[in-house]
C-alpha positions as CSV (number, residue, x, y, z in Angstrom):
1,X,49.6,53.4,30.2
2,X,45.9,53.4,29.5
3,X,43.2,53.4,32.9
4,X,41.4,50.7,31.1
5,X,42.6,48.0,28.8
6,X,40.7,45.1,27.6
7,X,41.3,42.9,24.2
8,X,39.2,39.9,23.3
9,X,38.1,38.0,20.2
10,X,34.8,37.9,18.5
11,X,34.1,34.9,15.5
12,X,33.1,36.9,13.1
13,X,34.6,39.0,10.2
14,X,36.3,42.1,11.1
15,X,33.7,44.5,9.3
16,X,30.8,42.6,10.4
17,X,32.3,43.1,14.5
18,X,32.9,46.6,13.8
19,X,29.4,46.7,12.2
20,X,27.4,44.6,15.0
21,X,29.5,47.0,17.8
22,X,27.9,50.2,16.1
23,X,24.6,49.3,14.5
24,X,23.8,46.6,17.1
25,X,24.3,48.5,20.0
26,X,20.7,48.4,21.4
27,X,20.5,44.6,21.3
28,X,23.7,43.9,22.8
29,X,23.5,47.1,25.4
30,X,23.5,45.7,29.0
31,X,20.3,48.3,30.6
32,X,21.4,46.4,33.7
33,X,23.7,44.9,36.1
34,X,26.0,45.3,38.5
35,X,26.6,48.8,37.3
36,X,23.7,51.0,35.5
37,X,24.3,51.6,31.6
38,X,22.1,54.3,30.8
39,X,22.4,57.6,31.4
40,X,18.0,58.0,31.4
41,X,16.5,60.1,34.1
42,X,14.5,58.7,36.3
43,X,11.1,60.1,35.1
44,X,11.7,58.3,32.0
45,X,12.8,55.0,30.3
46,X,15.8,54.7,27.9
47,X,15.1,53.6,24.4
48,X,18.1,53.8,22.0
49,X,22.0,54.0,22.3
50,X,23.6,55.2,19.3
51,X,26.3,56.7,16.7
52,X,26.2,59.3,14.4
53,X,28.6,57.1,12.0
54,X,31.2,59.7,11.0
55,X,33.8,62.2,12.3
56,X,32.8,64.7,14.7
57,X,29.4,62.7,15.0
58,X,27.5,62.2,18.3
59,X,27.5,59.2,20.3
60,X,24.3,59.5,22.4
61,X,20.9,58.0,24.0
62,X,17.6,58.9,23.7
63,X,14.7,58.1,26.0
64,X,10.9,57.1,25.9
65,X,10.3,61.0,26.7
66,X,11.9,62.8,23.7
67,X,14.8,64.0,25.6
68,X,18.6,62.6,24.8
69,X,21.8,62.8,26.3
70,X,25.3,63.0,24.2
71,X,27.7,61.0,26.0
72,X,30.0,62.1,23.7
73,X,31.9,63.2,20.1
74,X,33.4,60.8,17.8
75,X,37.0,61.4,16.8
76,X,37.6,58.8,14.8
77,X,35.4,57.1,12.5
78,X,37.9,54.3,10.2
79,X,35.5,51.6,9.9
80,X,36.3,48.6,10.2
81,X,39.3,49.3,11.7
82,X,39.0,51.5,14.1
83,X,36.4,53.9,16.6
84,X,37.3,56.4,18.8
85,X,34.6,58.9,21.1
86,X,34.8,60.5,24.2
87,X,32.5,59.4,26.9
88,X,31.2,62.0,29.8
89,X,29.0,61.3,32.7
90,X,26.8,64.8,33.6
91,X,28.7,64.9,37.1
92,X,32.5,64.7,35.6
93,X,35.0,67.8,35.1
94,X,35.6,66.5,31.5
95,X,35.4,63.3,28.9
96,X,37.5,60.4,28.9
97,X,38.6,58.8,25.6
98,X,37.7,55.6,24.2
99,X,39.0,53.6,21.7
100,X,38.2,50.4,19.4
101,X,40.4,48.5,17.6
102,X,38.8,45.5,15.2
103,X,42.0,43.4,14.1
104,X,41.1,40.5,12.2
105,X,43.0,37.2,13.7
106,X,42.0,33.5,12.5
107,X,39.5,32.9,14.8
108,X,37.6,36.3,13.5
109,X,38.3,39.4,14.7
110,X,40.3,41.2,17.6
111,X,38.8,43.8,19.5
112,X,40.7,46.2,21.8
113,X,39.1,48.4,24.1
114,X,40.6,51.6,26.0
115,X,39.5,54.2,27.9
116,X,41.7,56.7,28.8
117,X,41.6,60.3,31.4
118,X,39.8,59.6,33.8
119,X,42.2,61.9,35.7
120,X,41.3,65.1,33.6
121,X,37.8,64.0,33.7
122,X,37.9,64.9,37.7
123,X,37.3,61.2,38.6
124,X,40.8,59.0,39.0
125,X,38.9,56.7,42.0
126,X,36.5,55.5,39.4
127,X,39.3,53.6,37.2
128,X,39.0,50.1,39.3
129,X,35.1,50.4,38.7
130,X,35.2,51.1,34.8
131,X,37.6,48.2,34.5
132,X,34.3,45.8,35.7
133,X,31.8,47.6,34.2
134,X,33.8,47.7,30.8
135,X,34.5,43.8,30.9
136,X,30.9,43.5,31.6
137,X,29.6,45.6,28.7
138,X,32.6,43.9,26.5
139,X,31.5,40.8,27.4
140,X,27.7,41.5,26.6
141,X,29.0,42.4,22.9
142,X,31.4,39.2,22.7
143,X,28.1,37.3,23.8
144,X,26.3,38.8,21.1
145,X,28.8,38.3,18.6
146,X,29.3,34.7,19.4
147,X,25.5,34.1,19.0
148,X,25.1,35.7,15.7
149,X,28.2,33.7,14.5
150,X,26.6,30.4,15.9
151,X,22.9,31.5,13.8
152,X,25.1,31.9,10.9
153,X,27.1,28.7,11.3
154,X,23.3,26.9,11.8
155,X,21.8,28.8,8.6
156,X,25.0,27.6,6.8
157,X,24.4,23.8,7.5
158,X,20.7,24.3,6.8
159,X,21.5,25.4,3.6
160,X,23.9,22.6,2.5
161,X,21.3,20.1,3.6
């Protein structure tokens, strides 16, 4: 069994999810909340959260003074089916794993989200805490998704008018 499993659905096409969860990632990004998302020292702002969209690419952030931090490696780059990367706070022992599905289902598309070894990664107590902060992030993107799918429904009608 995974530490953290979460599966919702998006309204939107399964490439265009897998698309907006990659290329979109600054806009939808939640900077802040209940937990911070940014890994930015604090001497310095973040800017951008990004992937280097292949195999073996970086998944990283960069910040307002030139420096960047790679949170981790992708491992699997199938778009748009599938995105895996490991994900490593500075402090930790080692990475955990993360993994996207994009399924497409009537309504749109259905997105499952794991992350997996926290154990190896030196931090087990932290599970309970990723499990919010995960559903808060994933809820951010869902947000996102529903508004761009609610734009597009609106541009649609515009146009048959």
């Amino acid at each position: 069994m995974v530490d953290v499993h979460l599966q919702e659905s998006v309204p939107l096409p399964q490439q265009q999810a897998f698309d907006v969860f990659v290329d979109q990632m600054d806009v939808w990004w939640p900077r802040r909340g209940v937990f911070p998302y940014s890994f930015a020292p604090e001497t310095t702002r973040p800017l951008h959260i990004r992937f280097d969209g292949r195999d073996g690419g970086r998944y990283y952030e960069t910040f307002a003074d030139g420096s960047e931090y790679v949170i981790g490696l992708i491992s699997v780059w199938n778009p748009p089916v599938e995105l895996a990367y490991s994900w490593r706070d500075p402090n930790w022992e080692g990475s955990t794993d993360i993994r996207l599905r994009f399924a497409p289902v009537d309504e749109g598309t259905r997105v499952t989200y794991t992350q997996d070894g926290f154990k190896s990664a030196g931090v087990p107590w932290l599970i309970p805490y990723y499990q919010i902060g995960c559903q808060q992030t994933l809820s951010a993107y869902i947000a996102h998704c529903r508004a761009l799918s609610a734009l597009q429904e609106l541009e649609r009608s515009q146009e048959q008018s």
